[in-house]
N, C-alpha and C positions, 0 to 999 in steps of 0.2 A: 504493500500500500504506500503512495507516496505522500511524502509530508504535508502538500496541499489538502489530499484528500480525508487523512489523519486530521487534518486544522480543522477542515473542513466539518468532517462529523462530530468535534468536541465542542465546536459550538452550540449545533443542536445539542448534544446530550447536557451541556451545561443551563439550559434552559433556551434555546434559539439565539434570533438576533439578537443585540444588545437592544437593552431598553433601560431608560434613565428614570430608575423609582428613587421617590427621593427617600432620603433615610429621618428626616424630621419627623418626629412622634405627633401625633394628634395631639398631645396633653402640651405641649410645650407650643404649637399652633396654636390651641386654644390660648393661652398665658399672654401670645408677645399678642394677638388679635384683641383681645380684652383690653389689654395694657395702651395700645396705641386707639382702643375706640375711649378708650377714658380720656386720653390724650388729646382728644380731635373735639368731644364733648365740652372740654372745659376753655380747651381756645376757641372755639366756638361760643361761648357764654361770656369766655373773659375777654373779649374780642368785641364785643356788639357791648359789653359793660363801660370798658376801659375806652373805648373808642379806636381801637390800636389795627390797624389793616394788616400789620406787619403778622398780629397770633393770625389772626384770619387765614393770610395765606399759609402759615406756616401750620394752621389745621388742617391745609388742605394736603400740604404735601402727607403729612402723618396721615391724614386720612386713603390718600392714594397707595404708601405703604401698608395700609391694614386693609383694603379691600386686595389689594395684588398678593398680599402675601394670604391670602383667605381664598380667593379666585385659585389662586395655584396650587394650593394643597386641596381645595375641592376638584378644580379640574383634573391634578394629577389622578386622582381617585377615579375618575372618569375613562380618561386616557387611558388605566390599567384593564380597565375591561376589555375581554377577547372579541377579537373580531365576529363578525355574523351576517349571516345572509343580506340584512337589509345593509352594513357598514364594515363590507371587505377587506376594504383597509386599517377597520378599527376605530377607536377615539382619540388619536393623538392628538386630532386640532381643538379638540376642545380649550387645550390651553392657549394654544394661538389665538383663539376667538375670546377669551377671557381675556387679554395680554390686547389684544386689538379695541374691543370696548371698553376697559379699564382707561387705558393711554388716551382713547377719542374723547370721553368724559373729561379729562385730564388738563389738556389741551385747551379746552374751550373753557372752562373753569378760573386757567391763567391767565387765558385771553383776557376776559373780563376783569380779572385782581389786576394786570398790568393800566388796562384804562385807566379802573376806578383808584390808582396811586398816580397816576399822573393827575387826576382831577386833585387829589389831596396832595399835587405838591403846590399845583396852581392856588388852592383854596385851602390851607392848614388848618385842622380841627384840634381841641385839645383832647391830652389821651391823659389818660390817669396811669402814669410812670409806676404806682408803687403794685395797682393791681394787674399791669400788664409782666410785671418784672415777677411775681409771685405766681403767676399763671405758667411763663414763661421756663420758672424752676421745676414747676410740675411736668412738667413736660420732657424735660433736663433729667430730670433723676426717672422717669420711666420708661424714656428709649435709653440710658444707659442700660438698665433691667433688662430691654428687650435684647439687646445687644450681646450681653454677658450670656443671655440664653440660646441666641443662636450663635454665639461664637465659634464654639466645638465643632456641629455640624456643615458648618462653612468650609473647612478645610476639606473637607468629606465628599462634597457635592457641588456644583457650578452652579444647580437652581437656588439653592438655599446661598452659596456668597454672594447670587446678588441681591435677593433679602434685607443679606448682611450689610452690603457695600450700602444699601438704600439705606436700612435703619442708621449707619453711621452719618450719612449726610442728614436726615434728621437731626441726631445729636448737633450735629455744627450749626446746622438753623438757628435748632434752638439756642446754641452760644448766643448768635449774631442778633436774637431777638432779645435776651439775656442784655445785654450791652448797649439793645439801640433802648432800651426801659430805664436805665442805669441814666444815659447820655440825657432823656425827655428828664429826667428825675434832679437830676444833678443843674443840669445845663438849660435847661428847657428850651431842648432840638428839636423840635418836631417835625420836621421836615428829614429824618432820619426814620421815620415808620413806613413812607410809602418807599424809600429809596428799598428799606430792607425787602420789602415789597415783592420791590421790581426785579432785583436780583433772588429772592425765592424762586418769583413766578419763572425768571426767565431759564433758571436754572431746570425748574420741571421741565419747561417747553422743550430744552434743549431732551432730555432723558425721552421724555415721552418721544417726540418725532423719530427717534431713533427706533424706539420700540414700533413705534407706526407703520416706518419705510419697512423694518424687517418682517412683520405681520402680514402688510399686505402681499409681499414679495412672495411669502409662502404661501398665501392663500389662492395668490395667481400662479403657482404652481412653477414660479421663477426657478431657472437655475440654478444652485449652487457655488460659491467661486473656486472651479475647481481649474486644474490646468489641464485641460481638453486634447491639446497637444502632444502635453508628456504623456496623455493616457492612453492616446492613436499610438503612437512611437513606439510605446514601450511593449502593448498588445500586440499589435503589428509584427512585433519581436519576439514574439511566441511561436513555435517550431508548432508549422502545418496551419497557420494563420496567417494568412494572405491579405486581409481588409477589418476593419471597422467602419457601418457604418447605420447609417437609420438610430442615431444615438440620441435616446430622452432622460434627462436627468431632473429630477424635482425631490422639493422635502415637505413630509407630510407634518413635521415639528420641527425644529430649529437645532434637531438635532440626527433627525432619522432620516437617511438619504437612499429613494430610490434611482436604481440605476437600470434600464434596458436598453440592446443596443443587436443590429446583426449583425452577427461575426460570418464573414466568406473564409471558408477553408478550402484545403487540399481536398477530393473525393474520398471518402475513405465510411468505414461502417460507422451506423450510429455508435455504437456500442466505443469506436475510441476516442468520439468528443467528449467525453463525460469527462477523461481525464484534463482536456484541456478547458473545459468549464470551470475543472475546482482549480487552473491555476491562474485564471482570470479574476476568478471570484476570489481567490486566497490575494491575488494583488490588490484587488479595486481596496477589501477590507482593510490590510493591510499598510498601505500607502497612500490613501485618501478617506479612509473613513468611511465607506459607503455598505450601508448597514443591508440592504435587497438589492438582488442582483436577478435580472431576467435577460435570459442571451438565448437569440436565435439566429441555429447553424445552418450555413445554405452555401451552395456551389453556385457561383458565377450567375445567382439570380435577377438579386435586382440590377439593374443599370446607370443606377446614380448610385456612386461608392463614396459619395461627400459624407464626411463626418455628420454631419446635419442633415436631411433630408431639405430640400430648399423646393 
């Protein structure tokens, strides 16, 4: 048996393709979601109290990490479910569509905080420094809490550090909201609550579009950035492999890559493609990451041998 085909079967026996469960516990989901909708409650009351735009937006960002990090461990739950007749390919977009509606809500939310701070740089309102600065702690000491609880898991998983990475620019917010409460209080700056604002909001905007461009990309069934080239070359370079082409590549989550493509070979019995399917499949996995692989073998059939069908 050759070592492709040996890879090849320990993958099935190891449980199939790779799939990304994440290892954060429900009970600790539950903790940092509770913890950051407390968070989002009380800038939202100490916000419209104190008169201060700055908790407002910065309830908003905590609030965008408590519904994302709530959306992701429910959709992950989803996503794990086995495929079926009516959804062949399974649930993996559930989280891209959670991750897509999250970020669009997001988006339009700072649109609006970024206006309504410019209108209060034009027109200054007074904030009450001492109840925005003591809202602003609470806030401080519970996404530290949150932080400390996913810390561990973060090194473990890429879904869960970015959670992590989120919950830490919360913490900074908060510093920055901390300090512009300090400055009204002390100084009486107020023209430092929409600025903090502005840079909240624009800092989501910036996180979210990103999230956006990647969401839609996969949901339009975008390719992958993969090197196309080195993958003609290097398959091409396969003994009794003469062409690659009719090649479709898309991801069904931002992490699971399918891959179909025909392969033209030498004439030869079905029975000795097999071999060179698992050493195709042992590359793509391999070298690019590409989690499904569907290859169809044919002599000198189709007529257009472009990488791409055009």
């Amino acid at each position: 048996m050759s070592k492709y085909k040996h890879e090849h079967e320990h993958e099935h026996i190891e449980g199939g393709h790779t799939h990304d469960v994440s290892s954060l516990s429900g009970r600790k989901i539950f903790w940092v979601t509770l913890l950051n909708a407390t968070i989002t409650v009380a800038e939202i009351v100490g916000g419209i109290l104190s008169g201060s735009l700055a908790l407002l937006s910065d309830a908003v960002h905590n609030l965008s990490d408590t519904v994302a990090i709530a959306l992701s461990y429910y959709a992950n739950k989803i996503a794990q479910k086995p495929k079926d007749a009516r959804k062949t390919f399974g649930y993996k977009r559930a989280e891209i569509l959670s991750a897509f509606i999250n970020s669009a809500v997001l988006l339009a939310i700072s649109i609006v905080l970024i206006f309504e701070a410019f209108k209060r740089l034009k027109s200054p309102e007074s904030i009450n420094g001492t109840l925005m600065i003591t809202v602003a702690l609470i806030g401080l000491i519970a996404n530290f809490i949150s932080v400390y609880l996913l810390e561990k898991d973060s090194h473990e998983n890429l879904n869960i550090k970015s959670s992590y990475l989120h919950l830490l620019s919360d913490t900074v917010s908060s510093v920055g909201v901390v300090a512009g409460g300090i400055a009204i209080k002390i100084w009486g700056i107020v023209w430092i609550d929409p600025l903090i604002t502005i840079l909240i909001s624009l800092y989501i905007l910036k996180a979210t579009w990103q999230v956006i461009i990647k969401t839609v990309d996969i949901l339009m069934q975008s390719s992958p950035s993969l090197d196309y080239e080195a993958i003609k070359a290097d398959i091409e370079g396969i003994d009794k492999v003469n062409n690659i082409h009719h090649v479709h590549c898309w991801m069904s989550n931002e992490k699971t890559i399918y891959f179909e493509a025909h392969i033209e070979m030498e004439d030869m019995p079905l029975s000795e493609t097999e071999s060179i399917y698992d050493k195709i499949e042992y590359y793509l996995k391999n070298q690019h990451d590409i989690n499904h692989v569907t290859l169809q073998a044919e002599v000198d059939k189709c007529p257009d041998k472009n990488i791409f069908n055009l």
